[in-house]
N, C-alpha and C positions, 0 to 999 in steps of 0.2 A: 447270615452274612458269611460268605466265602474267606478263604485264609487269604486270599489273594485280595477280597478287596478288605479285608481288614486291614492289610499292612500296608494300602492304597490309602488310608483312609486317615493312620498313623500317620506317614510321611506328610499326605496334605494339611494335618493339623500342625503339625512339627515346621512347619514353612511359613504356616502362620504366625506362627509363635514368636516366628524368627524374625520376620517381618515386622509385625508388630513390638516387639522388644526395640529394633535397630531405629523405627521410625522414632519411638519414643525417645531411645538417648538422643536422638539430634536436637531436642527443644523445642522440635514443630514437627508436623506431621503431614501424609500427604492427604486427608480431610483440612488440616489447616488450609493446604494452599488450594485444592483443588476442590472440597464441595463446602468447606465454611468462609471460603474468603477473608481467611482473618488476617491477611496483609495486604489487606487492597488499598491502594490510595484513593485520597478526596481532588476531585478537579475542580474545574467549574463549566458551568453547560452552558453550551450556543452563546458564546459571547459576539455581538454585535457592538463596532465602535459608532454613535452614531454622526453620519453625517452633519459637517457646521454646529458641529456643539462637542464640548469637554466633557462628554459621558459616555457611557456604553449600557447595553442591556444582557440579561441574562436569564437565564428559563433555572428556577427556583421552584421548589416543592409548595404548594397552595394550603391555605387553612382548610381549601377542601379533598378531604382522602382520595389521594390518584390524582388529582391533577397537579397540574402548573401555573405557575403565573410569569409574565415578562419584567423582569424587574428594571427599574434604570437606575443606575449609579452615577454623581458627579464626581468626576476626577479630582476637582481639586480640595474636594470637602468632604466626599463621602457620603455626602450625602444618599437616604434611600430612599426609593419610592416606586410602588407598584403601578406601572405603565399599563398592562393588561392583565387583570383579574381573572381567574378561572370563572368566577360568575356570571363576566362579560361574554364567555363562550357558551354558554347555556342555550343549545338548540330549540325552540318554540315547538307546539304541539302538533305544528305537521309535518314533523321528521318522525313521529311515531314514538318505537321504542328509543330513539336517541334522546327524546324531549326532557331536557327537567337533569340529564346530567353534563358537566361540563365537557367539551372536546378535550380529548389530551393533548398536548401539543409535543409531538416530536421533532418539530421543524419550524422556523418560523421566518417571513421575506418580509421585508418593507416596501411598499410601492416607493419611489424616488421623494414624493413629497411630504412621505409617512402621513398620509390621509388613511389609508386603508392599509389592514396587514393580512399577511396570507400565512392560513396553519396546514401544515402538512399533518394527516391520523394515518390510525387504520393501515400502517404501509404493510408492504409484503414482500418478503426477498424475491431479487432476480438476477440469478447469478449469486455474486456475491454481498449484494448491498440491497437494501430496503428501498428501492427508487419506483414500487409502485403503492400507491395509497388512495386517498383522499383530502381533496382540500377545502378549507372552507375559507370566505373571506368576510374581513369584519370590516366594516363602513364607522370608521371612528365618529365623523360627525355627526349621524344617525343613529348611532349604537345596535344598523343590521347585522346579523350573521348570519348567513346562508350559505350551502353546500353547492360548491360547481358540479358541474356535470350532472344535475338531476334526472336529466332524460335517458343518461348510459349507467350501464353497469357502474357498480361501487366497488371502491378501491381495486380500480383497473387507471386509473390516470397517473399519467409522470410527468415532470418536469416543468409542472404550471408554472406561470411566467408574467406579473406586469404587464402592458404593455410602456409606454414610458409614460404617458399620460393618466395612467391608471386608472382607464377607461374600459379596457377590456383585458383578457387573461386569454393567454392560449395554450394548451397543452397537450401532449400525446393519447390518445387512447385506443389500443391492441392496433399501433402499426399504422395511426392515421394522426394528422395534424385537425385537432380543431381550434375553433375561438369566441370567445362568450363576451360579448355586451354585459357591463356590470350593471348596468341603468336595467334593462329590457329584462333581461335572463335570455335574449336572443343565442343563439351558436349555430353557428357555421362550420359546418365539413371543408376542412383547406385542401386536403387530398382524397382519393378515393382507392386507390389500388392496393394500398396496406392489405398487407398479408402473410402469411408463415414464412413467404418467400421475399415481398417486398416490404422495407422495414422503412419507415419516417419517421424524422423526427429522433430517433434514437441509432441502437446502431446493433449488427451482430455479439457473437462472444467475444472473437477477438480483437475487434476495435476497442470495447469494455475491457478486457484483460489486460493487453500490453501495449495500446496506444491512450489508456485513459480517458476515453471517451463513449459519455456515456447519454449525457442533454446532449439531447440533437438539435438546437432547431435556434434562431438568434433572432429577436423582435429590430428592427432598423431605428436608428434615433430619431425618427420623425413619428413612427407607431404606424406605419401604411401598409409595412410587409414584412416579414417573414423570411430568412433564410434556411436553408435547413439541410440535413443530409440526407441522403437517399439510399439504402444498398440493395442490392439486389443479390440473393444467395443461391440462385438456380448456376448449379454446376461446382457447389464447395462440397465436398462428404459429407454424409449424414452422420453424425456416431449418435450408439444409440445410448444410453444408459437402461439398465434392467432392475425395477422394482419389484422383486421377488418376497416383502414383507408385508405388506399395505392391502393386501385381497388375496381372495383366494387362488387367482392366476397372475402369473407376471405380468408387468404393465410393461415395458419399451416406451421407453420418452427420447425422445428423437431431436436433436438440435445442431446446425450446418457447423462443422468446426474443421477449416483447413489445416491441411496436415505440411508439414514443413515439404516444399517444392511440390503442392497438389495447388487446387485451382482458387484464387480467393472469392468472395465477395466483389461486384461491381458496384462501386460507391460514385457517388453524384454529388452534387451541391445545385439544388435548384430556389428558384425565389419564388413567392405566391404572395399577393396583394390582397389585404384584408381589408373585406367590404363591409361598407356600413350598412346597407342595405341588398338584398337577393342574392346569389349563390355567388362561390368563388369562382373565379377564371380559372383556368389548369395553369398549372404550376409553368416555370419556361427555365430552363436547364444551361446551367454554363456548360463553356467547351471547353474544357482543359484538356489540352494537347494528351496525349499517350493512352496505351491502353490501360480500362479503370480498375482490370484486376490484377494488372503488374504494376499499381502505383498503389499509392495510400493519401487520401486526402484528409489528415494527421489534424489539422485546425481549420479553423475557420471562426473570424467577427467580424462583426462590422468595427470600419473607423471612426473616431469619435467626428460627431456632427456631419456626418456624411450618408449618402447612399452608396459606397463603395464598402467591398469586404475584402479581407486581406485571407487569401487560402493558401495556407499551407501544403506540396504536393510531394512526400514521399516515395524515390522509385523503390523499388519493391527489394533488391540490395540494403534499403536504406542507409547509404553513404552519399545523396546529395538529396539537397530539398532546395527544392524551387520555390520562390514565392510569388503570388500574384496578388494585383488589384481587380478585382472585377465590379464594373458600374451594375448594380442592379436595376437600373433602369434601362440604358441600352442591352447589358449584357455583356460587355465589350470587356476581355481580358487584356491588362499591362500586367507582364514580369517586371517585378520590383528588383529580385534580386536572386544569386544560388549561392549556397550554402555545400560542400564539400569536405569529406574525409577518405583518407584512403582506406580506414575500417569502415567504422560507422557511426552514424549522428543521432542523436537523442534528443528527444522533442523536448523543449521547455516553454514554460508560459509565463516570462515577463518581458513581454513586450507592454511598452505602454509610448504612445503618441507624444510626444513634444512639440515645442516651438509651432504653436500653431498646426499640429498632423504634420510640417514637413518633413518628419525626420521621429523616427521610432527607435527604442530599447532593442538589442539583441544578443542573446549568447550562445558561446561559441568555443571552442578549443584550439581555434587557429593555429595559436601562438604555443602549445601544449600545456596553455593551461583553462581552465574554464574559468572565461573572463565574461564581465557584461562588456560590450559596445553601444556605440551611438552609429545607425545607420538614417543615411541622409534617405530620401521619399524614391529617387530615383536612383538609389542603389548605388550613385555612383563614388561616394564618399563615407567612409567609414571612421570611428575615433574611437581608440581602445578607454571605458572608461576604469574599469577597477584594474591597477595596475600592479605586477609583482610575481614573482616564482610564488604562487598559493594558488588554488582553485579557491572559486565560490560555492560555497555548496548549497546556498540556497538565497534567493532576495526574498527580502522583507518587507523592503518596501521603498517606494521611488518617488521621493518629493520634488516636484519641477519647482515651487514655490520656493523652498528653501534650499534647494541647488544639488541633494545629495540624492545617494540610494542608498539604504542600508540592508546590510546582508553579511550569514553566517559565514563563518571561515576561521580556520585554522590550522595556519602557518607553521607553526612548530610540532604540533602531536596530532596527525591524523584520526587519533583516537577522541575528541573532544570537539567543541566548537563554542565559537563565540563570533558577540555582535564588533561588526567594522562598518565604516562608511566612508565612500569615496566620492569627490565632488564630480557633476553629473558633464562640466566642463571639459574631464580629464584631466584637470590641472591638480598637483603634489599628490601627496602617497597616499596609501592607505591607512584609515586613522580608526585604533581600536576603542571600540564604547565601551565595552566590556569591563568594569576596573580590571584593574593588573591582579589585584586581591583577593576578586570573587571566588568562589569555589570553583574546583579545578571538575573540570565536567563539560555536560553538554548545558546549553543556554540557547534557550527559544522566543521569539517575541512575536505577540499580535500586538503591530505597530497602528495607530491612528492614521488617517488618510494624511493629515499635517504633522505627522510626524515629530508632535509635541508629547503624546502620552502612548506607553505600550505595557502589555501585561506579559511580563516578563517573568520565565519560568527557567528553576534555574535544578540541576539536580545531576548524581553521580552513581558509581558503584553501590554505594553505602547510603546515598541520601535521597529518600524519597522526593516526589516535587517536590520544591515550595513557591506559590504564586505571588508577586507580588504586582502590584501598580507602582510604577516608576515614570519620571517624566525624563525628556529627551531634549537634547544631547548629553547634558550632565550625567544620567544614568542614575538618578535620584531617587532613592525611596521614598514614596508618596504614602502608602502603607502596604503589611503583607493580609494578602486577601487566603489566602490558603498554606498552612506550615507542614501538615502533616503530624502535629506533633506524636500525637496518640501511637499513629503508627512509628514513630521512631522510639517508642516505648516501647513496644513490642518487638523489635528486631532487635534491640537490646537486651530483652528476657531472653531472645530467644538464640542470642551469639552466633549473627550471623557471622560466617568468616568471609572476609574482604576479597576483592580480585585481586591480584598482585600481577600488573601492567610488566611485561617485558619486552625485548628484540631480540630475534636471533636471524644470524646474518649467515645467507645460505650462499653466500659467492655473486649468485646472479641480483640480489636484490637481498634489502635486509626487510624479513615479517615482524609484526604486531602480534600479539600474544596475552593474553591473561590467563592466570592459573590462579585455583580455589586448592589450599591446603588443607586435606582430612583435619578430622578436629584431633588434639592432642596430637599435631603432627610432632613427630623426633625425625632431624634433617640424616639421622646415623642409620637409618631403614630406609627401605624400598617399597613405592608404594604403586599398585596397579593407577593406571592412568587412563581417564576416558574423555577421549577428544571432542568438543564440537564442532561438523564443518557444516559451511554454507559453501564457498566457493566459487560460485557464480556472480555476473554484472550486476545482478539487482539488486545484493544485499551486501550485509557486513556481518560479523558477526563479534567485530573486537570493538567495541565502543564504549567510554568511560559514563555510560547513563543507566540510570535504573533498571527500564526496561522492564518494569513489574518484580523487580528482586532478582530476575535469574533464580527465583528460589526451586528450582526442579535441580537445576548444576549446585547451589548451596548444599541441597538435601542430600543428593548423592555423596558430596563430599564428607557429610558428618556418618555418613555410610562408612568411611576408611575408604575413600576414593581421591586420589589428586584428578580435579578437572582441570582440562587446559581447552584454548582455542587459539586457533592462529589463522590469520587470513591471509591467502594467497595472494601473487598477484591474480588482476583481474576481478578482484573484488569493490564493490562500489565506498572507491574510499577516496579522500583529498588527495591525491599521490602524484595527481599531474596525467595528463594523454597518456602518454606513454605504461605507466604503470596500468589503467584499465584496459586498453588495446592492444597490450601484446599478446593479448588469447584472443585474437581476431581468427576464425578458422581452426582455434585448438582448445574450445572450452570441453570439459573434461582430461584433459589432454595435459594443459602446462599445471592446471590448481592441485591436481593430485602431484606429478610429480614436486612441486615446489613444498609440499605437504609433505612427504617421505621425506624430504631432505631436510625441512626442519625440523623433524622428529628425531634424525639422527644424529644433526647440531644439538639439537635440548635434552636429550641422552647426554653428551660430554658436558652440556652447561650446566645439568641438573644432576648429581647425580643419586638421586635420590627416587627419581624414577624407575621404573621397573621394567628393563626389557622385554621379558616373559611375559608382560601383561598389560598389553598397550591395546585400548578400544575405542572406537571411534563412531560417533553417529550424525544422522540430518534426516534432515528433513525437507520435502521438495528436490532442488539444485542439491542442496547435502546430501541424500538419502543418493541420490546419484553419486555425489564422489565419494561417499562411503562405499559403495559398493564400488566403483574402480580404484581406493585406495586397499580396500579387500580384497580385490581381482591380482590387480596389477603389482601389489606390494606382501604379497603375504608372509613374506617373514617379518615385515615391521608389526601390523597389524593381525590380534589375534582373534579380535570378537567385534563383530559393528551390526548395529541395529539400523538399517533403512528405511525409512519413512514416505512411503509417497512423494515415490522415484518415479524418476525419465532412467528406463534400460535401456532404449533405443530411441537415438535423437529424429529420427525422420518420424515420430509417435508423434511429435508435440506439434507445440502451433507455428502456422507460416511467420509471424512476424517478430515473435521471438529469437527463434531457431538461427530465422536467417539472416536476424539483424547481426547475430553475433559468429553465423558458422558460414554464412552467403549460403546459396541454393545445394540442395543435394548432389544433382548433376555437376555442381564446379567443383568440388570439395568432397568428392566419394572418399578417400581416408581418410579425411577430417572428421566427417559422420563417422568412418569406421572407428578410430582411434577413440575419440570421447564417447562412443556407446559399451557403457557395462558389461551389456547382452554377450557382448564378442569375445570377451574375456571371463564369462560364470567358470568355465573348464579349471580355470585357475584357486577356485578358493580352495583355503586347507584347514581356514579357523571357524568360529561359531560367529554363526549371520543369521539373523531375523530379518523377516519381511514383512513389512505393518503396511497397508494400503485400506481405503472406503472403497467400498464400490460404487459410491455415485459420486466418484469425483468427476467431476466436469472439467477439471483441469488438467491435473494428469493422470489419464485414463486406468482404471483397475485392468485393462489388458497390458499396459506395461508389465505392473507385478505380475501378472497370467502367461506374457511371454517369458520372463525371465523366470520363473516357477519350470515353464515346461524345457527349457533351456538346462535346468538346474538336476531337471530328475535325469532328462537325454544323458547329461556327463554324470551322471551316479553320486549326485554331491547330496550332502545330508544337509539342512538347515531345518529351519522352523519357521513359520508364518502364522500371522492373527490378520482376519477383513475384518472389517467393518461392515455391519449392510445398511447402504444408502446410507452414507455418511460421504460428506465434499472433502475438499480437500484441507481443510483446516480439523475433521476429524472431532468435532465436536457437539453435532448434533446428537438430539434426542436425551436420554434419561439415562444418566451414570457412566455420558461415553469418557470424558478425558479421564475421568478417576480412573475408569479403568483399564484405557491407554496407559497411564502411566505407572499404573501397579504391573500392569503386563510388562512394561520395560524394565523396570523394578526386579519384579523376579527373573527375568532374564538375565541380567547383569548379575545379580546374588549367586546363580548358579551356575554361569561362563564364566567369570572374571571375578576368581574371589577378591574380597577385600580387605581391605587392612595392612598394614607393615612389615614387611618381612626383613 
């Protein structure tokens, strides 16, 4: 051994030591949280409420090893009882090697009549979620189970589907629609042109990323036909991603992903009539007005008891959406109605038909704030139903039976939520279910379709879930189905310290704020402080809920670190229109500056923080305004770790970007202003750059740009890839553990810790 690596060899074990020491006095460690799960909380899976009855079901561990069973619950008794048995799934001896053990059930559908249920196996990610697999379906009355698609590839099908009569099942396979006679085992090829390029039935990346659309394809309430969406990706960029681990030459995997002001996807909506006997017709295509790569057709269902569908049409700005009726029998499109902002509009999905279909659910920000309405069938009358200076931030549920909707909201602390319900009439105010008493936090419910019973989840900073069954409107405990307790044993051995909820009011707008005090803090010291931001429309990042402990921010804290966060405007918070659209055209732009300025308000508020040692990190939209808070602010900010960043806004995707910056061409210093890349010249403190290289989201040539950006102007930093690792940075064997030990020792060695 060399002298040189001897004293290499010292220092690495001396950092261990160090490490390991700090990890231990916190009372949990980073094995606790990240490879033994020793704070995980208990839920409960796939809960189904079922239709015309006071019960639900739920997918429950089986007496036999690895599988599952369907359990049903009565509401008002509790009673139990096992619905579908793992042993009911037991495939017969001409599946082969499957025979003799049970399906596992990842997924499970009811046909409308619950005669037959459908199990989703076998799935496989794409993209970001498991939506390709295997289904099989069981024939309750006969006790068959059989596997669709016997004649196609296996677990290559998505999004099987009932038909309403639960006569046949239709579903995606590689980019085509088919559909299976459950009597016969017959199928029928609905389309034919499916291919890398032409997609049915489902949809490209970015339909899947930022319009949530992922089932393509909608059966009509009579069971005759099929609607569906169509894109067509000839002329969107190809990017490629590079598998340089997996063989012994690089693989390139190749997928169409529009680039903010590049070309999109040409999307369609066409109908296809499924035949009971001989091949299908070809498909016949509605004509919705403008061209289909500078629009977005965002939704699409049919209406109840109708052969008409109501389509959603986003212009490519998206700041108005048009809606239509279109008859799938003649073809024939009615505009129902348009929808307008002077930023821009954000698709939601509760609509629900009334008064006999004339007259449908809508929400909207008209009024500045996000309200549901009542819209009449011909657009031509509207009634504001939830009324008051508060957004909705979410419906729960819309009983036309008993007159209301209920839905989350919180009026007074943007940081929390609870259940309200306003009468669907419009008539008096908005009336909280919530008690007044409940634990102060977030509150969730899966309400019954009668809106008699919901399972109500209710939890905070400090308090893990706890589930209960509660009946409605009284907001009644019926009994609690899950406490948590165990684990609130454990965060008590292990002294977690609290968020401590503030505001600081920066002139233009007062921020949301929580901060984690080092352990044995003394208020008469100075301690390094390390931020977390999001920053961006999609997220939050100040929220009075669990969240899984935050125990990464706890941990550091008993490091000798004060964590704080604070949300800008433009962050997806209850604050009213205004608050999230004033960064229309200036995302990266106004959330960092409003960020510096709160850092130098909470400097005077706190003084207990440490100017000399102020660090900031994110991840995705954060790992972005970490790096323009590091760019743009560097005497506030002395050390910030980025995470699978956007350096440059025209990198990412068309419908993102442009929902919230408009196109490149309208808004060139707007793109300039909130891209990183423009401002690297500027950093002066300690920056990490953590990226995967198979992210599919935001491209490891961001980090690769801003990397060669960074060495052009002579700037020192340090960077960790991932290889083939997405965007969540978590795939394969020992990665987050060792994400987060790698941030870990960055921060131990930039930003010391402890009180000064």
């Amino acid at each position: 051994m060399t002298l040189r690596s001897f004293f290499c060899t010292v220092l690495f074990l001396s950092l261990t030591s160090a490490l390991s020491a700090q990890q231990n006095s916190a009372g949990f460690t980073l094995e606790d949280i990240y490879t033994k799960g020793t704070f995980r909380s208990k839920g409960i899976s796939n809960v189904r409420w079922m239709e015309g009855q006071d019960a639900y079901t739920t997918l429950e561990q089986s007496t036999v090893k690895g599988a599952r069973d369907i359990v049903r619950y009565d509401a008002l008794t509790g009673e139990r009882s096992v619905v579908i048995s793992a042993s009911q799934l037991v495939p017969g001896p001409e599946y082969g090697a499957l025979a003799g053990k049970p399906v596992v059930i990842e997924d499970y559908f009811w046909s409308e009549d619950h005669s037959r249920l459908m199990i989703f196996t076998a799935s496989k990610r794409v993209w970001r979620y498991n939506t390709k697999g295997d289904f099989w379906v069981l024939d309750l009355a006969v006790g068959r189970l059989h596997r669709l698609a016997e004649s196609l590839a296996r677990s290559e099908q998505m999004f099987a589907k009932f038909s309403p009569e639960a006569t046949k099942v239709a579903y995606v396979f590689r980019n085509n629609l088919y559909a299976e006679d459950l009597s016969s085992g017959r199928i029928v090829q609905l389309t034919r042109d499916g291919s890398d390029r032409i997609i049915n039935g489902t949809f490209d990346w970015v339909y899947e990323e930022e319009l949530d659309c992922r089932d393509g394809f909608r059966w009509s309430p009579d069971g005759r036909t099929i609607a569906f969406w169509q894109s067509d990706t000839e002329g969107t960029g190809v990017f490629y991603l590079i598998n340089n681990i997996d063989s012994l030459y690089s693989k390139p995997l190749p997928f169409p992903y529009p680039k903010a002001g590049t070309t999109n996807s040409a999307v369609k909506v066409g109908v296809v009539t499924v035949p009971d006997n001989g091949p299908a017709e070809e498909p016949r295509w509605f004509d919705v007005p403008g061209d289909p790569r500078n629009h977005y057709l965002a939704r699409m269902e049919f209406i109840p008891r109708s052969n008409t569908v109501m389509i959603q049409q986003l212009n490519r700005l998206q700041n108005t959406n048009r809606v239509f009726a279109g008859d799938v029998q003649t073809m024939q499109l009615n505009e129902l109605m348009t929808d307008k902002d002077e930023a821009f509009l954000n698709i939601h999905d509760n609509i629900m038909w009334l008064d006999g279909e004339k007259s449908f659910t809508w929400t909207s920000e008209k009024d500045g704030w996000r309200h549901l309405y009542k819209v009449a069938r011909d657009g031509r009358k509207e009634e504001l139903i939830t009324k008051g200076g508060f957004d909705v931030i979410a419906i729960s549920c819309i009983d036309p039976r008993g007159g209301y909707v209920y839905y989350l909201a919180s009026p007074d602390n943007a940081t929390e939520q609870y259940l309200y319900r306003s009468r669907l009439d419009g008539r008096g105010s908005a009336e909280r279910v919530t008690p007044a008493e409940a634990l102060p936090g977030h509150h969730n419910y899966q309400i019954s379709a009668d809106a008699r019973w919901a399972i109500h989840t209710s939890q905070n900073h400090m308090t893990p879930p706890v589930y209960e069954l509660i009946s409605l409107p009284g907001h009644k405990t019926v009994r609690v189905l899950e406490d948590n307790a165990v684990l609130k044993e454990k965060i008590s051995a292990a002294g977690f310290s609290p968020k401590e909820f503030f505001r600081v009011d920066i002139g233009d707008a007062v921020l949301d704020g929580w901060m984690i005090k080092p352990g044995g803090f003394d208020p008469s010291q100075k301690y390094p402080v390390i931020f977390e931001i999001y920053g961006e429309p999609a997220s939050s990042t100040v929220q009075n809920t669990w969240g899984g402990g935050d125990l990464w921010h706890r941990f550091l804290a008993n490091q000798g670190y004060l964590v704080m966060s604070i949300d800008p405007r433009g962050t997806n918070m209850p604050k009213g229109r205004e608050w999230r659209k004033c960064i229309y055209g200036k995302v990266g732009i106004v959330a960092p500056a409003d960020h510096a300025a709160a850092v130098r308000r909470s400097l005077e508020q706190f003084p207990f923080m440490d100017p000399s040692r102020i660090g900031i990190w994110g991840w995705s939209g954060g790992g972005s305004m970490t790096l323009n808070a590091m760019f743009k602010y560097p005497e506030i900010y002395t050390t910030g770790i980025a995470v699978a960043f956007v350096s440059l806004q025209e990198l990412y995707d068309t419908i993102y970007q442009e929902r919230y910056m408009g196109l490149p061409s309208g808004n060139p210093e707007g793109y300039r202003q909130g891209s990183p890349l423009h401002f690297a010249a500027n950093l002066e403190g300690n920056l990490m750059l953590i990226h995967g290289t198979g992210d599919d989201n935001v491209h490891y040539q961001s980090f690769e740009m801003l990397v060669n950006e960074l060495i052009k102007q002579n700037k020192i930093f340090s960077m960790m890839s991932y290889p083939m690792r997405s965007h969540g940075i978590y795939e394969r064997e020992n990665t987050t553990y060792h994400l987060y030990q790698t941030m870990l020792k960055y921060w131990l060695e930039h930003l010391s810790a402890g009180g000064d």
